[in-house]
C-alpha positions in Angstrom: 99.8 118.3 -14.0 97.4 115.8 -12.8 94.3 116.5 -11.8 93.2 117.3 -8.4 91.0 115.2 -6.5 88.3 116.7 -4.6 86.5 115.3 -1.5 83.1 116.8 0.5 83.4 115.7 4.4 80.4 115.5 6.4 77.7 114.0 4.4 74.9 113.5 6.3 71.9 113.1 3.7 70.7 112.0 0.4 70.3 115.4 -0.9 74.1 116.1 -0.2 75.4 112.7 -1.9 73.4 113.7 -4.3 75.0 117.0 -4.7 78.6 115.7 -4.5 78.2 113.6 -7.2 77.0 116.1 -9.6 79.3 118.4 -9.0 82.1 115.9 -9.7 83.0 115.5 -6.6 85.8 112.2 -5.9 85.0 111.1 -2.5 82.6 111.9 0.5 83.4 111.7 4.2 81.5 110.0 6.5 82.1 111.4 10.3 82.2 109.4 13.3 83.8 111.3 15.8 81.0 112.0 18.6 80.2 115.4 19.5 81.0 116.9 16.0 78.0 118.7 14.3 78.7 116.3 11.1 79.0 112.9 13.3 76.5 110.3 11.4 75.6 106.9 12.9 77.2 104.5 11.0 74.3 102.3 9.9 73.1 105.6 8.5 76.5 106.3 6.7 76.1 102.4 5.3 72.3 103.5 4.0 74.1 106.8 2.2 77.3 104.4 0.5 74.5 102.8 -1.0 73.9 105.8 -3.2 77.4 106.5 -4.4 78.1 105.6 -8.3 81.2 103.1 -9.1 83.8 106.1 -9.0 82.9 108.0 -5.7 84.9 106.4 -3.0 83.4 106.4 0.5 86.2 107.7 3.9 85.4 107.3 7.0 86.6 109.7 9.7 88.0 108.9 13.0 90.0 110.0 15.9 91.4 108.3 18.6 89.3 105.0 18.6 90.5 101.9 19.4 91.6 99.1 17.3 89.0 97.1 18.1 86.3 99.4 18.3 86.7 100.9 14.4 86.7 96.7 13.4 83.1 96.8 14.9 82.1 99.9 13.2 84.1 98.9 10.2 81.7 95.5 10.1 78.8 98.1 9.9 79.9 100.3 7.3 82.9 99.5 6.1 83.9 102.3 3.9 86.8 102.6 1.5 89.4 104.3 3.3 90.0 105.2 7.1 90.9 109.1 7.9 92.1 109.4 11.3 92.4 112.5 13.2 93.6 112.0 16.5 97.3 111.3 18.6 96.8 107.4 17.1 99.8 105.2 17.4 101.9 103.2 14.0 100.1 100.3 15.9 96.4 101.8 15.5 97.0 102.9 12.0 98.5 99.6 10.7 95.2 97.9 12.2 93.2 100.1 10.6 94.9 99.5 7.3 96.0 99.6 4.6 95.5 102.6 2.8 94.8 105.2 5.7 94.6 108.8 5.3 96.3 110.1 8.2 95.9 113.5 9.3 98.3 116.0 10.5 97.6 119.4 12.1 99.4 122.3 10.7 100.8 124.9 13.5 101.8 122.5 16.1 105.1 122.4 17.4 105.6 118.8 16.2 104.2 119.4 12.5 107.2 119.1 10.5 107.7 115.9 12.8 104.7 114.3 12.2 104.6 114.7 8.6 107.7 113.1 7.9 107.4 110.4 10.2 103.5 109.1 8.6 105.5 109.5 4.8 107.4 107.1 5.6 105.0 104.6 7.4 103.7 101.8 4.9 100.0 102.0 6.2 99.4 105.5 5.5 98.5 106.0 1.8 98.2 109.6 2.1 98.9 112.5 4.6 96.2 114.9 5.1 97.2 118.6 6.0 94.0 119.9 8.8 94.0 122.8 10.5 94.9 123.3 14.4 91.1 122.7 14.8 89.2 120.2 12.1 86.3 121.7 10.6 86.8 125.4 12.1 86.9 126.8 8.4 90.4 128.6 9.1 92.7 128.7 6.3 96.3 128.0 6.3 99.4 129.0 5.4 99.3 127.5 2.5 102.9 128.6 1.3 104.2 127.3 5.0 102.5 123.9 4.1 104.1 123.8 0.8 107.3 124.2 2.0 107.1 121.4 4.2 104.8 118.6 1.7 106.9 119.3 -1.8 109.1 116.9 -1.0 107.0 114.5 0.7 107.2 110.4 -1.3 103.1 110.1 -0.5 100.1 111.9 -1.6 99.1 115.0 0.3 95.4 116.1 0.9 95.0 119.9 1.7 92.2 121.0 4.1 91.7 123.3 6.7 89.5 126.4 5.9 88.7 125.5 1.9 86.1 127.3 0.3 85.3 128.4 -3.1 86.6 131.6 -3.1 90.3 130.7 -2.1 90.7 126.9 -3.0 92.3 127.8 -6.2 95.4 129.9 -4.8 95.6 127.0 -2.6 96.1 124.2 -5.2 98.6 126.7 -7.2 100.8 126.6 -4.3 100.4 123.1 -2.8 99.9 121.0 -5.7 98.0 118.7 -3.4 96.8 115.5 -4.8 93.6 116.0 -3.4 91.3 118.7 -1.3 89.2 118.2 1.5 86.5 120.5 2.1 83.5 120.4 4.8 82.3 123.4 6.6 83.6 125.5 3.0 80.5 123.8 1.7 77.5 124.6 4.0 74.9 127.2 4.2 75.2 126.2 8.4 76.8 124.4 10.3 76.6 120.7 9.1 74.6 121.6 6.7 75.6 120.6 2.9 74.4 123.7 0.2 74.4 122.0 -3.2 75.3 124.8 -5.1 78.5 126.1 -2.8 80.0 122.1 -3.7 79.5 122.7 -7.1 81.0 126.1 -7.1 84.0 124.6 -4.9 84.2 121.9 -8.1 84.3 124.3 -10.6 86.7 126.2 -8.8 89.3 123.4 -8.2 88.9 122.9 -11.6 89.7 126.1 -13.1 92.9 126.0 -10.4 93.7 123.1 -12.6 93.9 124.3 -15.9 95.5 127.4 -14.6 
């Protein structure tokens, strides 16, 4: 089995880049939704990208913002991949293309729905499994997702309630190609704890060679 991919959400400071990186971490997550404890400026975000080695990608998190609005931010910071998170049309995620990691919230009435209908879609390079709320730290029903993403053509990412403690059931029974963890990883809210990423890591890991 490959192996999986891990990335931290939320970085707001040196000290957690920093932290990700050791720990072996694939990706960060830069947030610019406004209102959300993790939101980070974008110039700020640009300043952090600055610190990331040649294999740590850089995602930047959205939801709902208009085609012309992310180009602007995107000509700030213009990070590797776009996640979006909100009720965006195909037309918003093509423009935000390629390679977006759309998100799709597990429980809703239309999940099964909206799963199958981003595989398909030629700008979305992976589908991201969230909770009904991003970055409440409530798990899933990981078998429920399973059911639903083992047959899916494009990459899944798993989040939604991730921590140390449990992320390892949840690769056995997802086989996701990546995890996505943000408020599994802080000592508060927003705030990045060094050695809970590592011990996420380490735990994915193990999950891995299991």
């Amino acid at each position: 089995m490959a192996r999986t991919r891990i990335k931290i959400c939320g970085i707001r400071d040196e000290d957690a880049v920093y932290a990700a990186i050791e720990a072996g971490a694939d990706a960060v997550g830069f947030v610019f939704v406004g209102g959300s404890p993790r939101y980070i400026k974008p110039e700020r975000a640009f300043e952090l990208m600055g610190l990331l080695t040649p294999m740590v990608v850089s995602v930047g998190v959205f939801q709902d913002m208009e085609a012309d609005e992310f180009g602007e931010l995107e000509q700030v910071c213009p990070v590797h991949h776009a996640q979006l998170h909100g009720q965006e049309t195909p037309e918003t995620v093509e423009a935000c293309g390629p390679d977006v990691i759309k998100a799709v919230r597990f429980g809703t009435p239309t999940f099964e729905e909206d799963v199958a209908r981003w595989d398909v879609d030629e700008s979305v390079a992976a589908v991201l499994i969230d909770g009904p709320s991003a970055g409440s730290g409530e798990a899933l029903d990981w078998a429920a997702v399973a059911r639903v993403t083992e047959h899916l053509s494009t990459p899944v990412f798993l989040a939604g309630g991730l921590t140390a403690a449990n992320v390892g059931e949840a690769v056995r029974l997802v086989r996701p190609y990546a995890v996505d963890v943000s408020s599994g990883v802080e000592s508060s809210r927003g705030v990045k704890d060094a050695g809970m990423i590592a011990a996420f890591c380490e735990a994915v890991r193990r999950a891995d060679g299991a």
